[in-house]
Structure formats: C-alpha cells, structure tokens
C-alpha positions in Angstrom: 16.6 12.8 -3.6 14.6 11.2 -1.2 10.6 11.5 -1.5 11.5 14.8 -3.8 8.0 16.3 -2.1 6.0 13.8 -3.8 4.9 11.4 -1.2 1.1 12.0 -2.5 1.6 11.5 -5.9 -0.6 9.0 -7.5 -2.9 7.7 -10.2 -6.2 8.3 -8.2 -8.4 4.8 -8.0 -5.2 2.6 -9.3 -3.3 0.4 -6.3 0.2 0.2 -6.8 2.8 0.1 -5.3 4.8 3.7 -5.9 8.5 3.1 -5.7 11.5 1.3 -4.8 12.9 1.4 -2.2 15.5 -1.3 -1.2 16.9 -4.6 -1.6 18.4 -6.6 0.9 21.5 -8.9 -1.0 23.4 -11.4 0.9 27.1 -12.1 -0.1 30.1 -14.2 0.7 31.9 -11.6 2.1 31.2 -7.7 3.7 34.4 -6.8 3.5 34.5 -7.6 -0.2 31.4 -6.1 -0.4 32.1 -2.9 0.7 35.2 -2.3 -1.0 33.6 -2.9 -4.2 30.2 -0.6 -3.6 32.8 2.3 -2.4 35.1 2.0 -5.3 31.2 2.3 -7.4 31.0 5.3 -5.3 28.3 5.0 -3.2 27.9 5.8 0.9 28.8 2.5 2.5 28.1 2.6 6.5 28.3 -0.5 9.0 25.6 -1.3 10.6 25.7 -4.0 13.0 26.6 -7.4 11.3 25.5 -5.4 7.7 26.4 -3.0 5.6 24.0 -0.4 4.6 24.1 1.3 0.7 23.6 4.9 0.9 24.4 7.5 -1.9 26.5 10.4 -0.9 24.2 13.1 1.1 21.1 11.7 0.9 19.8 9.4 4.0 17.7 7.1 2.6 18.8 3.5 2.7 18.7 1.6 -1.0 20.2 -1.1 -0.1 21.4 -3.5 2.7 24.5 -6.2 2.4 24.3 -9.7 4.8 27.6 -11.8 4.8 28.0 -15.1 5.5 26.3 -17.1 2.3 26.4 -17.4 -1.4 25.4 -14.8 -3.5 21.0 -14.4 -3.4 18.7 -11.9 -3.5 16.7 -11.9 0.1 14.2 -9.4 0.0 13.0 -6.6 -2.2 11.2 -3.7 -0.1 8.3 -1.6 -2.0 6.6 1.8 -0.8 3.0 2.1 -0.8 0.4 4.7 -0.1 -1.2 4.3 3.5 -4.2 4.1 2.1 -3.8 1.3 -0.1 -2.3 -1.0 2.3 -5.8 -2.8 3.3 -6.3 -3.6 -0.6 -3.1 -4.5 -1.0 -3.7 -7.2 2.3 -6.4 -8.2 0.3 -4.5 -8.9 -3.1 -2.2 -11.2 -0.7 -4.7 -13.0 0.8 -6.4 -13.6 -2.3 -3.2 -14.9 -3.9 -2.4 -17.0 -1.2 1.0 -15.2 -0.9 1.3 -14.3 2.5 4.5 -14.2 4.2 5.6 -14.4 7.8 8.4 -11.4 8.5 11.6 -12.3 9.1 12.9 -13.1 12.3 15.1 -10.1 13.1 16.0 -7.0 11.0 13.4 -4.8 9.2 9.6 -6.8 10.1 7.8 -3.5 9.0 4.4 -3.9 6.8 3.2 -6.3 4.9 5.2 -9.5 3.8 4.6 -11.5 0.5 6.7 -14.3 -1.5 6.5 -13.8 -5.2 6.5 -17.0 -7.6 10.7 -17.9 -7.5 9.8 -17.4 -3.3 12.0 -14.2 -2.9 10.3 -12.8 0.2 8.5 -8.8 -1.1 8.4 -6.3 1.7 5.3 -3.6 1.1 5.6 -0.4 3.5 4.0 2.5 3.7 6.9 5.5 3.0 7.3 8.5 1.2 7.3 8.1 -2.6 11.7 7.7 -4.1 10.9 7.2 -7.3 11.6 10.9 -9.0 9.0 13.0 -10.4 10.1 13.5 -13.1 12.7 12.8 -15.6 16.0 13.0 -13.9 18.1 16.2 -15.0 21.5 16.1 -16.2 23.8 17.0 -13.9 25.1 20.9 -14.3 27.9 21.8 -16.5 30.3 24.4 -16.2 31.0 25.8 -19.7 34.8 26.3 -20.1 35.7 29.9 -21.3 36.9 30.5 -24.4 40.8 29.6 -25.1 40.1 26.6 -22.6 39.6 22.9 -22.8 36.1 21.1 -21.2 38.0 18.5 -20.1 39.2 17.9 -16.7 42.8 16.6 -16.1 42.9 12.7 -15.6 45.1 13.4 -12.2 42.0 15.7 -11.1 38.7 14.0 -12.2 36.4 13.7 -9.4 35.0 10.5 -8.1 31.7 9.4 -9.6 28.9 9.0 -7.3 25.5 7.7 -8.2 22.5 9.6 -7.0 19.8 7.3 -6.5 18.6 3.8 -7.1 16.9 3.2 -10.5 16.3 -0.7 -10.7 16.5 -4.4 -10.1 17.1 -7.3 -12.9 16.3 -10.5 -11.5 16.7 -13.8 -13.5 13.5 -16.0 -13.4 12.7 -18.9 -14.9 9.7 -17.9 -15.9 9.0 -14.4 -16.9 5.2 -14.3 -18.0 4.3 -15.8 -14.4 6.8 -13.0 -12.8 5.2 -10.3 -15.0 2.1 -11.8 -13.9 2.3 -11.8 -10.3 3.8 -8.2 -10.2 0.6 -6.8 -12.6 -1.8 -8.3 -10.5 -0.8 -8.5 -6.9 2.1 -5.4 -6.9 -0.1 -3.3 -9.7 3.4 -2.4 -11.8 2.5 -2.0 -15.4 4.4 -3.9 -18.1 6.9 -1.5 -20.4 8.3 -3.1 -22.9 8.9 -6.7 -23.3 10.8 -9.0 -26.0 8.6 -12.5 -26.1 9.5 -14.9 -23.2 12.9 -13.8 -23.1 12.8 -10.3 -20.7 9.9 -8.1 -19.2 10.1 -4.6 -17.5 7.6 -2.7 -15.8 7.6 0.3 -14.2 5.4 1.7 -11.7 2.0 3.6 -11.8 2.4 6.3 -9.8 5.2 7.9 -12.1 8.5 6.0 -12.1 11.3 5.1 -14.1 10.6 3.3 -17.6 11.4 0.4 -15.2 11.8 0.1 -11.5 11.8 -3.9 -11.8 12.6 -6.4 -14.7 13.2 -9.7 -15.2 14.9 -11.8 -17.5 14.6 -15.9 -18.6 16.7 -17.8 -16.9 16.9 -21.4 -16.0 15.9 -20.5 -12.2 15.4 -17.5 -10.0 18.1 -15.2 -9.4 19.8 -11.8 -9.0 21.6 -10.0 -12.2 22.3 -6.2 -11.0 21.4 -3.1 -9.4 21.3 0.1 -11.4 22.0 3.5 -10.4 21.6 6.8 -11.7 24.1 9.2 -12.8 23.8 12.7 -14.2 26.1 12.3 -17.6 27.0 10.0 -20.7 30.4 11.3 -19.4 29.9 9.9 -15.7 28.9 6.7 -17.4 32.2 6.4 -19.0 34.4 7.9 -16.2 32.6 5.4 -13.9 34.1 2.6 -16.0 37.4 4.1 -15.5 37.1 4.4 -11.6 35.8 0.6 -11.6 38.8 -0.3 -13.7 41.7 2.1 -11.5 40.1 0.1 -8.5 40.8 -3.1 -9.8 37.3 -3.9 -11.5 38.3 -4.3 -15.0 35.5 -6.8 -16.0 32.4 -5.1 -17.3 29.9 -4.5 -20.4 29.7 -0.7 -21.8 29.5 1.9 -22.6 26.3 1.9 -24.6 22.8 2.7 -25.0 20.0 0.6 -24.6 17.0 0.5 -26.6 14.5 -0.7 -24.1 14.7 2.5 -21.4 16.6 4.3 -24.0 19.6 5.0 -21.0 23.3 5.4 -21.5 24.8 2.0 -19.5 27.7 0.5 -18.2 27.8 -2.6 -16.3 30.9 -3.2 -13.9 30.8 -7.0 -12.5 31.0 -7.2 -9.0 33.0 -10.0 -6.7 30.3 -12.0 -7.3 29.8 -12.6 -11.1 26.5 -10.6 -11.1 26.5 -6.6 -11.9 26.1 -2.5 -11.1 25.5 -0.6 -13.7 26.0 3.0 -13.9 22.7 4.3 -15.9 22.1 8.2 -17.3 19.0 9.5 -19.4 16.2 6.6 -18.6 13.2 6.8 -20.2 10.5 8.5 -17.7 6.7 7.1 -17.7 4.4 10.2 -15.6 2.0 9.6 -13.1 -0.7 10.4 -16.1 0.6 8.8 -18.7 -0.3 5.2 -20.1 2.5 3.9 -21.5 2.1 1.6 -24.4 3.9 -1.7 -24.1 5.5 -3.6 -27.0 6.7 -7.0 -27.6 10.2 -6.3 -29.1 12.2 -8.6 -31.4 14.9 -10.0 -29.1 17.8 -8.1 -31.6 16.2 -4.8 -30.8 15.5 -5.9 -26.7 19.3 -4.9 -25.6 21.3 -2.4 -27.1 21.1 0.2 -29.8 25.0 0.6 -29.7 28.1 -0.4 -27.4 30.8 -3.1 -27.6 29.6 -6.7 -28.2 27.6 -8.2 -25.4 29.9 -9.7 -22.9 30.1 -13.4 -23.0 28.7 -14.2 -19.6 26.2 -11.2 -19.1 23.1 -13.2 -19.2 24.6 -16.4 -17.6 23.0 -17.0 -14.1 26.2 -18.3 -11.6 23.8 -18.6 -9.2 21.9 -21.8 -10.8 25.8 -22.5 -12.2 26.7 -22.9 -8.6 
C-alpha cells in the first residue's frame, strides 16, 4: 500500500490535490471505538489520549479516533505535490478560507475550512491513492475432488487493505461540490441532481475519494475500505455480525463506483463499509460525469435500503 512508488504521479499543469490521506473522527467513547474498528479488522494502536487506524502491515495512518464528545467529523487531511502547495496557498487566500492549525496534534501544511466549517488539512506526502485499479486478492484453486470453501470454524479474519473514501452529509451539495472543484481541484464523477455528488481525484484515484450527500446539515456518514473479494465483502458481514454488530446494509452492488458493498453501523449510528471492485479513473483519463436519476444513484442490487441509512443522527441529536 502506502505511496505504491507513485509519489510523482500527476496530470502535468492541473493542481489537485492527489489522495487521501486521513480523517480525524471524534467519538463518545475510545474504548467503544476500538473494539468496533478491531472487530472490522483493521490495526488499532493507542496513541496518547487517541487511537490511531492502521490496516494490518502497512504503516501509514488513515485514520485518527478523539474521545470525549459526540459523534463529528474534525478534520479531513489531503496529500499534495510540493510543488503545488504555493498555488494551492493562493486558492485559500483567494477563497478567503484560511484556517488557523489546531492547537495541538498534527499542525503540518496548510489549513482550510470548507463551506459546513469542517477544518481541511493539505500536506505535502507521498501519493496513497493506488495506481491503478486494485487487484483481487489471490485465490488458491482447490484440487479436484475438493470444495473452495473454507470451513466456518477456520475462515480467516477479514482485514481491509486500504482506505478508499469519505461520505459526508451536507446540506448543500452543489456549494460542497463547488468548493472541492475549485479550491481542492477534485473532479466531479457522477452525481444524481441535488441529492449526492462524488468526485475523485485528478492525479488517478478511486471513482471517488470524497462524496457528499443532501442532508439537512453537515455531517459524517462512513468510511469505506477496500477489500480484495465479493466473498470478503460478505464474510466481513459475518465477522461484524459474530462480534456483535448485527445492524448493517448489504451485500450489494452499487451503480455509481460500480463496487461490491456492505455497510456495518458502528456505535454511533453512522457506518464502515467493506468495498471490493471500485471503479478506477487514471491519471490520463477524463472521466465523463453524469447526472443520474436518483433510482439509478444507489444500488444496482442488494437487500432494500435500510431504513435509517441516509438519516443524519448528528442533526437528530
């Protein structure tokens, strides 16, 4: 994972920023917290009064837990190319969007608030977003005269392999598209009307590394992170279940991204989903956006959409 060698991948003459590269999400509770993000499988490790979201043999840091409050998004943290960073300073200043770091933690680069005031890290770092379509995972063929399938007693635990994307709830989602067009330089995918927007990023990225949906104010929907299978989608959904996580939305396939999803609910009444088979926009590539009808902007199949998927608790509380 990591950069995968492709820190000086770009789109030359386009400023954008390249990747994702963390979000920092405060929570009630850490120890809640971490008992739910180890169960998802990921690489939970204290780290002073936080806990940091790792994925199992890789060292970079997706994401970073703060207890103590209700449920919000804090931060979202960008990589950029060195030599972007004076433009992008520029595109700040020029949106009058400037932001003072934070007091303590991370103060690295520069510091923006986008339009629902969520504060935007940009640092330069080496590029995470793949480059290329992610793979699939390696199967063993079973011989002849033997079944594929693993015992339930011995199926191993599934354990994502990198961070894919963020779904924020906004209120309003032409502004958000907006502000991440012109002052991040992501590029709009695919969008249904008013209703959701996703955008990916121009350097070569996921189909999206950032999307937003309407809401009646700002807030945080889920995380999503790779796996290598359809079949580590599904036994994911077991392993949330067996640990006590039975609420969730899957498994099914999106239309919008075209990956194989399930969504587990977390302590909090937002969601991680366990994505495989995104769709993949290259660094040389102009995707063409659509406005999709909002029947054709979720799923292509799946069980029916869960009740509460798109409610925001956050504006509820």
């Amino acid at each position: 994972m990591g950069g995968n060698g492709a820190s000086v991948r770009r789109r030359q003459g386009v400023v954008g920023v390249h990747s994702l590269q963390r979000f920092d999400l405060e929570v009630p509770s850490l120890d809640e917290a971490g008992r739910f993000y180890r169960a998802f499988g990921l690489d939970v490790r204290e780290s002073g009064d936080t806990l940091e979201l790792r994925v199992h043999g890789d060292a970079h840091c997706w994401g970073v837990v703060h207890g103590g409050g209700a449920k919000r998004m804090r931060s979202v943290t960008y990589g950029i190319h060195a030599d972007d960073a004076d433009a992008f300073a520029a595109r700040i200043a020029s949106a009058g969007a400037g932001l003072a770091p934070p007091s303590h933690g991370n103060r690295d680069g520069l510091w923006l608030a986008d339009p629902d005031g969520v504060a935007i890290q940009l640092v330069v770092a080496p590029n995470v977003s793949p480059a290329a379509k992610s793979p699939p995972s390696p199967v063993t063929q079973a011989p002849p005269g033997h079944g594929a399938a693993p015992a339930r007693s011995r199926v191993a635990q599934v354990r994502p392999r990198r961070l894919s994307h963020l779904l924020r709830f906004t209120p309003d989602v032409p502004r958000m598209v907006g502000f991440c067009t012109d002052v991040l330089g992501l590029r709009l995918s695919d969008r249904s009307a008013d209703l959701i927007a996703f955008l990916h990023g121009v350097h070569g990225s996921d189909h999206h590394i950032a999307a937003f949906a309407k809401s009646d104010g700002p807030g945080y929907h889920h995380s999503s992170w790779d796996v290598g299978s359809l079949d580590e989608v599904g036994r994911g959904s077991e392993q949330m279940r067996n640990a006590g996580y039975g609420d969730g939305w899957g498994v099914g396939r999106h239309v919008l991204g075209s990956n194989y999803f399930y969504y587990v609910r977390d302590p909090w009444k937002s969601w991680a989903e366990y994505s495989f088979d995104i769709d993949y926009v290259p660094v040389d590539v102009d995707w063409r956006a659509a406005d999709h009808p909002p029947e054709d902007s979720i799923y292509v199949w799946g069980p029916p959409l869960h009740p509460e998927f798109i409610v925001n608790h956050e504006t509820r509380a």
